[in-house]
C-alpha positions in Angstrom: 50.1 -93.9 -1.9 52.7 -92.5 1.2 51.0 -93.0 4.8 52.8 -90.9 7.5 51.9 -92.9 10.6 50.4 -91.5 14.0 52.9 -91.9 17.2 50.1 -93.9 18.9 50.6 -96.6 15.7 52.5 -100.2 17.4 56.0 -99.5 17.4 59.2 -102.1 16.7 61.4 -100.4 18.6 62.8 -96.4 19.6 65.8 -94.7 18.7 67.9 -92.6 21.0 71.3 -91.2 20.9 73.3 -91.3 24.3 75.2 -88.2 25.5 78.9 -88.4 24.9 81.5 -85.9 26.5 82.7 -84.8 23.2 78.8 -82.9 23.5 76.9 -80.1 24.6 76.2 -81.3 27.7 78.3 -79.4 30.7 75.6 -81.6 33.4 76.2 -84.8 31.5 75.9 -87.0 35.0 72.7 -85.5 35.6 71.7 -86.1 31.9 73.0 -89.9 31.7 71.0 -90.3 34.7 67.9 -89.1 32.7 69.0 -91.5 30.0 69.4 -94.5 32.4 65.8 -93.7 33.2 64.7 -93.5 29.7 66.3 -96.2 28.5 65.0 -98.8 31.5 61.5 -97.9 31.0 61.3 -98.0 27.0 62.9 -101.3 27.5 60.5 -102.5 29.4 57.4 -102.6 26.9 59.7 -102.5 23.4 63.0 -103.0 22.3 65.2 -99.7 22.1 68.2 -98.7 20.0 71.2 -96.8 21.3 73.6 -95.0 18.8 77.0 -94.4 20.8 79.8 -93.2 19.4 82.4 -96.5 19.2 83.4 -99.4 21.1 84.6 -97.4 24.3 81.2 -95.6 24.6 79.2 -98.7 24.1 81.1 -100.5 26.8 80.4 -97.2 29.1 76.7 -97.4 28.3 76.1 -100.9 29.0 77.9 -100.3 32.5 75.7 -98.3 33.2 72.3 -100.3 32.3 73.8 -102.9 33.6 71.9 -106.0 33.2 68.8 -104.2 31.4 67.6 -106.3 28.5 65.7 -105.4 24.8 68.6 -102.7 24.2 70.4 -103.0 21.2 73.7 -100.7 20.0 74.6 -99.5 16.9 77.7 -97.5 16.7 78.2 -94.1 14.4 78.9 -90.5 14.8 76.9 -87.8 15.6 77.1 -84.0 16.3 73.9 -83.8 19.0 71.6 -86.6 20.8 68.0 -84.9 19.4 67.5 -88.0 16.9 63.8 -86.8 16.3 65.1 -83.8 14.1 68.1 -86.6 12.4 66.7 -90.0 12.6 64.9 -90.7 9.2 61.3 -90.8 9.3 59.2 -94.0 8.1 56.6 -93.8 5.4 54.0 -96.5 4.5 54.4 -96.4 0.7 52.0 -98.6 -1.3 54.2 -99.4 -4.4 54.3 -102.4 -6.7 58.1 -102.7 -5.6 57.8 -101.7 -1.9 56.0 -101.0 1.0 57.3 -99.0 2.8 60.4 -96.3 2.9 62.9 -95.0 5.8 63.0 -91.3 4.2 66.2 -89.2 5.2 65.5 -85.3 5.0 68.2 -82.9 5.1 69.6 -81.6 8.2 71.3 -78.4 8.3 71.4 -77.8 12.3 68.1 -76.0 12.9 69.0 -73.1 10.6 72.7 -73.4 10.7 72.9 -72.5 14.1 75.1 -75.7 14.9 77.5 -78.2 13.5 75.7 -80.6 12.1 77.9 -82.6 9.4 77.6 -85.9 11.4 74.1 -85.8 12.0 73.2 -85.3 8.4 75.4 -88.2 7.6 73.7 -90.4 10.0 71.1 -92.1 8.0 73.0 -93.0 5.8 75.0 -94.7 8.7 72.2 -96.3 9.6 70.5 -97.6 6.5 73.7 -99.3 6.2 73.5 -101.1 9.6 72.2 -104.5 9.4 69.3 -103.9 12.2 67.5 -101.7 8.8 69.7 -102.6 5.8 67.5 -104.0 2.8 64.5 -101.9 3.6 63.9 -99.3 0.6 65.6 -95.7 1.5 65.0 -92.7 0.1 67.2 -89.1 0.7 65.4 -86.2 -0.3 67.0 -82.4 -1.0 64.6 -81.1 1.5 65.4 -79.4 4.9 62.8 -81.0 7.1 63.0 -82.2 11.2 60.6 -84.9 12.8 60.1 -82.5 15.7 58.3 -80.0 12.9 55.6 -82.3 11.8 52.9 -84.2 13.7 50.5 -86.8 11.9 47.7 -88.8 12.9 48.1 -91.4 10.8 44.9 -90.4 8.9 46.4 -87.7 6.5 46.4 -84.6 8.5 50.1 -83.0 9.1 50.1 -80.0 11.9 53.3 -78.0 11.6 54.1 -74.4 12.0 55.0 -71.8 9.6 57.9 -70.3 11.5 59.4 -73.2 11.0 58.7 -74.6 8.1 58.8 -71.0 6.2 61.9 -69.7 8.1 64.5 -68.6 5.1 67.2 -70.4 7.4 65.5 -74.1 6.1 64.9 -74.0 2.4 65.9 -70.6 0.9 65.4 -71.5 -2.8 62.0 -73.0 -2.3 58.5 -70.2 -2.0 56.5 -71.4 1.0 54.0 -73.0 -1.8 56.6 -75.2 -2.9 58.0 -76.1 0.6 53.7 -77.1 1.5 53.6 -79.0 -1.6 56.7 -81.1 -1.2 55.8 -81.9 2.7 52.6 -82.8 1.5 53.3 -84.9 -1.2 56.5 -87.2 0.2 54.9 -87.2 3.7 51.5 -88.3 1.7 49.3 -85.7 3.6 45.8 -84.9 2.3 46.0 -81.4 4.6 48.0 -79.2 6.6 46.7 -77.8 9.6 49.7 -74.5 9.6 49.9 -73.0 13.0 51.5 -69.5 13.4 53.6 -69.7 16.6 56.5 -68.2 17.6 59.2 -70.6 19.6 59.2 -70.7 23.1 62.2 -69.2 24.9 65.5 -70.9 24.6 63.8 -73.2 22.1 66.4 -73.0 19.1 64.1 -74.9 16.5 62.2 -71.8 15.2 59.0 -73.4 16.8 58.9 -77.1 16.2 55.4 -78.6 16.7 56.4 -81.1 19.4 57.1 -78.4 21.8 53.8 -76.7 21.1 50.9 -79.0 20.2 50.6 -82.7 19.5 47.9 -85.0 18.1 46.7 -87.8 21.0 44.4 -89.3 18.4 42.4 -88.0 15.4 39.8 -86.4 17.5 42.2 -84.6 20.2 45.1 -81.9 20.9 47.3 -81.5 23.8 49.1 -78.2 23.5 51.4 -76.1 25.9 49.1 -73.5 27.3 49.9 -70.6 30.1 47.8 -69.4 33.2 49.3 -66.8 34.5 49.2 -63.5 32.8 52.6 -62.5 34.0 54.1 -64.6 32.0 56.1 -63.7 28.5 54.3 -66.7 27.2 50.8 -65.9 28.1 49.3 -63.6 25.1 51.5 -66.1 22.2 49.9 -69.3 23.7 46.2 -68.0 23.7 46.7 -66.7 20.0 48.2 -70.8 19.5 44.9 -71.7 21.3 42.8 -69.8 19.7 44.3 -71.1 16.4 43.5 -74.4 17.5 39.9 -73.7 18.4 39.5 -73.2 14.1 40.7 -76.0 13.1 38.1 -78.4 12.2 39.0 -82.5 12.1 38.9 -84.3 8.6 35.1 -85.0 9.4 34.7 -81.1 10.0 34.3 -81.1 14.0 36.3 -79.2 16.4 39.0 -80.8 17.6 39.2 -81.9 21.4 41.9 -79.7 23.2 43.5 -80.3 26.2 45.6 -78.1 27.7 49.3 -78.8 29.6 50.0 -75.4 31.4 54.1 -74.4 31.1 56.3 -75.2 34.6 57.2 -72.2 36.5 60.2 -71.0 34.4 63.3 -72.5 34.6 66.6 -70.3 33.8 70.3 -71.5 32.8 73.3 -70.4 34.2 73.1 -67.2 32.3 69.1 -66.0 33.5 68.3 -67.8 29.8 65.0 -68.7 30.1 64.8 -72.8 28.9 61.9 -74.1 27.1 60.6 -76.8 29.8 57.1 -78.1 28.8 54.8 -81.2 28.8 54.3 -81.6 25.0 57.5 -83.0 24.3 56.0 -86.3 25.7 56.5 -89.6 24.2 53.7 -92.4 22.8 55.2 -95.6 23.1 53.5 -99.7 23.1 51.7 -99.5 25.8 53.2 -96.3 27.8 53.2 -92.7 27.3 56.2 -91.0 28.7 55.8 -87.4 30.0 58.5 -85.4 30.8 58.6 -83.8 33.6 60.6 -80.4 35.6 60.3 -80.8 39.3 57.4 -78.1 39.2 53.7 -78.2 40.4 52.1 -78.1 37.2 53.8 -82.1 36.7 50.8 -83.5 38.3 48.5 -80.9 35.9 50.3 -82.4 32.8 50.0 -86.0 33.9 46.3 -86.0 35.0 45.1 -84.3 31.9 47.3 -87.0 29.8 46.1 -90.0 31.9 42.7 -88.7 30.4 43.9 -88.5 26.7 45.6 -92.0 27.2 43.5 -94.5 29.2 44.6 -97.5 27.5 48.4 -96.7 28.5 49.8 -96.5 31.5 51.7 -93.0 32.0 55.3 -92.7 33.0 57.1 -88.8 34.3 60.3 -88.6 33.7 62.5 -86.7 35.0 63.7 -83.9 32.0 65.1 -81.2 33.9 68.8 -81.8 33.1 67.2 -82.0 28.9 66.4 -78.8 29.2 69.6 -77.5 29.9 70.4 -78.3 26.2 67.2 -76.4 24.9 65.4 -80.1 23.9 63.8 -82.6 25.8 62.0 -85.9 25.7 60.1 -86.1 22.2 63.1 -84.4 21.0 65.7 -87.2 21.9 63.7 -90.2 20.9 62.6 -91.5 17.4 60.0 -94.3 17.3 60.5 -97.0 14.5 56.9 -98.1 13.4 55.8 -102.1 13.7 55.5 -102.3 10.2 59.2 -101.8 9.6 60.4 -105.2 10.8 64.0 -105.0 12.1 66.6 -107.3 12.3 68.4 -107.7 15.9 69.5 -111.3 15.7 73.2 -110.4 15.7 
């Protein structure tokens, strides 16, 4: 039996990937300073793992953190810093053999819309390193990113079709045989499939985690919009009205909550960038909610203190993120508590 486990789950640790020059990034001060923030407060209630490039980077990291403790390094290449879409995912898999398994999906760079050699390779980079080596592994032939698929630990996967179905993922497989293989090595019992287009400047063809996310079995947060004006407004009430149908595994609604979009915020170029309050973060103890320097912040983390009472709720700041069309849920990968890690060194 595979168990996909809910965000919410106890944690041993989160995964991000610091910003390098060799990247994306043309604001990278603005972004390290968003990482400095990250990093601190993870570290504060669980022990975090930073991938860097090599020895010079690491050196430049810790600099920077300074004295901050419960941050360990492991060193490897990597084309971008959104680990949720390259970072393997971990399954609870009752086996006579094993009990668990860190699962590495194929990466192809959302679509093949980016280079993406080294982050396909990074598993394997990792399964190698001795904070995981000698847990079981798996690499499957499938095209599949963690930001695409939401769990609540219970056996309910919410996903989209536009992602999931898009040709640019997993040409040689019908959509029946892409929803049987998610189901079966990500052990879910159902599929809750919304039909959602991305939001703009969002280059993942509509992952989940920018559009609706499990706070427990019972409730869904999910990015809504208030003002008609908006090029948003008619998608996210079809999303919402979606929503409404679906029924829990006991066959009641669900409990929504909605996190209205910040004003929009444009690049360089008048690209509109796909800011919003889903992309937060469930970590021991703490939910972390990104946030844009907009009005609608305190909307997002009122209605979340409500979904959360037992955690205490962190903004941070995510305005430099979106700059690179991701933000927080997208550059973080938690590592559940029942994959013990090695960090003596």
């Amino acid at each position: 039996m595979i168990r996909f486990p809910a965000e919410w789950e106890p944690q041993s640790a989160v995964v991000i990937a610091w910003p390098h020059a060799s990247g994306d990034f043309a604001n990278l001060s603005a972004v390290e300073d968003s990482y400095h923030f990250i990093a601190t407060t993870i570290s504060r209630f669980q022990p975090l793992i930073i991938i860097c490039k090599n020895g010079e980077h690491e050196v430049h990291i810790q600099g920077l953190l300074k004295s901050t403790g419960n941050i360990h390094f492991v060193q490897a290449d990597y084309n971008d810093i959104w680990v949720r879409d390259t970072v393997f995912l971990s399954l609870e898999w009752q086996h006579p053999k094993a009990k668990l398994q860190l699962v590495n999906f194929r990466f192809n760079g959302w679509g093949n819309k980016y280079a993406h050699d080294a982050d396909n390779a990074l598993n394997l980079a990792l399964f190698a390193h001795p904070i995981f080596k000698g847990h079981p592994t798996a690499t499957v032939d499938l095209v599949l990113e963690g930001g695409s698929v939401e769990s609540d630990g219970q056996g309910t996967l919410m996903t989209t079709k536009n992602c999931l179905f898009n040709p640019n993922r997993n040409p040689d497989l019908s959509q029946t045989a892409i929803a049987s293989q998610v189901q079966n090595y990500l052990g879910a019992q159902r599929i809750l499939w919304v039909e959602q287009d991305n939001l703009a400047g969002d280059d993942t063809d509509a992952h989940i985690d920018t559009l609706a996310r499990f706070c427990d079995a019972e409730t869904i947060a999910y990015s809504s919009c208030d003002d008609a004006e908006d090029a948003h407004y008619q998608s996210l009430k079809n999303m919402e009205a979606q929503l409404k149908a679906f029924k829990t595994a006991a066959g009641e609604p669900y409990k929504l909550v909605a996190l209205p979009l910040p004003k929009p915020i444009s690049d360089e170029n008048g690209q509109r960038l796909p800011a919003n309050y889903a992309n937060f973060l469930i970590i021991n103890g703490a939910v972390l909610v990104p946030i844009y320097d907009d009005a609608n912040d305190t909307v997002a983390l009122e209605r979340l203190t409500a979904c959360f009472p037992a955690h205490e709720i962190i903004a941070v700041p995510c305005r430099p993120l979106v700059h690179q069309y991701g933000s927080l849920h997208c550059a973080s990968m938690q590592i559940p508590a029942f994959v013990g890690l090695n960090f003596e060194p």
